[in-house]
N, C-alpha and C positions, 0 to 999 in steps of 0.2 A: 504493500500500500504506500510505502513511503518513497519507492522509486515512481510511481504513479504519481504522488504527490510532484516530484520535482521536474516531473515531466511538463506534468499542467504549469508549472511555473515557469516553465522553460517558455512553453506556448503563449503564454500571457505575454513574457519580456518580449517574444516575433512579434505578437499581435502589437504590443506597443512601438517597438521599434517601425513598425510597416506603416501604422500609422500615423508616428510623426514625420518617416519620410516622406505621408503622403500630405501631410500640412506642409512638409517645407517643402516642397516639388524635389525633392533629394532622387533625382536621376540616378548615382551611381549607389546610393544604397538598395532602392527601388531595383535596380536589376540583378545585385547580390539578393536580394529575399526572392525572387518569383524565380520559379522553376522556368527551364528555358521554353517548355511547351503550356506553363500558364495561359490561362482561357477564362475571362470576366464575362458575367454578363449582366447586363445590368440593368436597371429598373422598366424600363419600354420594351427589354428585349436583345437588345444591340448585343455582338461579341466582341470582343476585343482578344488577341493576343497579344504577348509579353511587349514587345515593341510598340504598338500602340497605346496601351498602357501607359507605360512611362512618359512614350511622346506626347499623350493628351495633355501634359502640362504646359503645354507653348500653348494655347488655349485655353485650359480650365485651372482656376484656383483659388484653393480653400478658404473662408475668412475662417471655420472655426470647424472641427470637427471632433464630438463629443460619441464615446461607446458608454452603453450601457446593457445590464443580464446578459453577460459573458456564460455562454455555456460551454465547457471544453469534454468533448467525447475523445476517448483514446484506442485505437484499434492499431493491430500490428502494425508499426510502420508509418500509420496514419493517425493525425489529429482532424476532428471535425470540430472545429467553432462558430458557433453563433450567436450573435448579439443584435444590440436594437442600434442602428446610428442617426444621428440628428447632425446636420453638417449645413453649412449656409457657404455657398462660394460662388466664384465668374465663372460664366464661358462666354467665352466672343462677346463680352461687355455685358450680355445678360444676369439679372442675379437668381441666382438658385437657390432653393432651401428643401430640403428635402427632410423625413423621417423611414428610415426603410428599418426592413429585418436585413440583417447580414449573413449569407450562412460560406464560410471559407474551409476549405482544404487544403492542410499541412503536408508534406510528406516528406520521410526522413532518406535523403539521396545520397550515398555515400560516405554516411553521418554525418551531412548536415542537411537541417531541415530549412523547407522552400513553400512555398504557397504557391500550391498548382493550379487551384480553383476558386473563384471570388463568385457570389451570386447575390442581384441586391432585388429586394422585394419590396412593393410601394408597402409600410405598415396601416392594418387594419383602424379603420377610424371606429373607436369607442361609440 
């Protein structure tokens, strides 16, 4: 249990690390976390791979993005995370604000772990 333990703590520190890279548009950390065949898809639908990804930031960027009920599932190899996000930022001068579910896919390549999968979902209104 307590190597479980440190595991999920591990996952948390990616999860955190990914997502201040993705408040600061941090391009070169952004391509050390995502696995090279990484695949987003995102609230309307769209996919994006690893290069798209990162490139969307000559275009999109964060004023603030806040996670919340971090769930970390742990299967062989594999971490499944899911959390609630609330984030307000640009695209192409437009403002965004969004609340989605988040649910992401870890996976541990060569012992080190990459986020292969990112999926965001509009959150259900109360």
């Amino acid at each position: 249990m307590a190597e479980s333990n440190e595991l999920k703590d591990t996952i948390r520190a990616l999860q955190s690390d990914f997502d201040a890279a993705e408040l600061e548009a941090d391009e070169e950390s952004l391509r050390r976390l995502l696995a090279d065949d990484f695949l987003s898809i995102g609230p309307r639908g769209f996919v994006l791979d690893k290069e798209e990804w990162v490139n969307r930031h000559v275009h999109f960027r964060y004023d603030s993005l806040e996670t919340s009920e971090m769930d970390i599932r742990l299967y062989a190899g594999t971490a499944i995370v899911r959390n609630i996000q609330r984030n307000k930022a640009t695209y192409k001068d437009q403002r965004v604000e969004l609340a989605v579910r988040v649910s992401q896919v870890w996976v541990n390549q060569q012992d080190e772990w990459r986020l292969a999968a990112i999926q965001f979902s509009p959150l259900a209104e109360d």
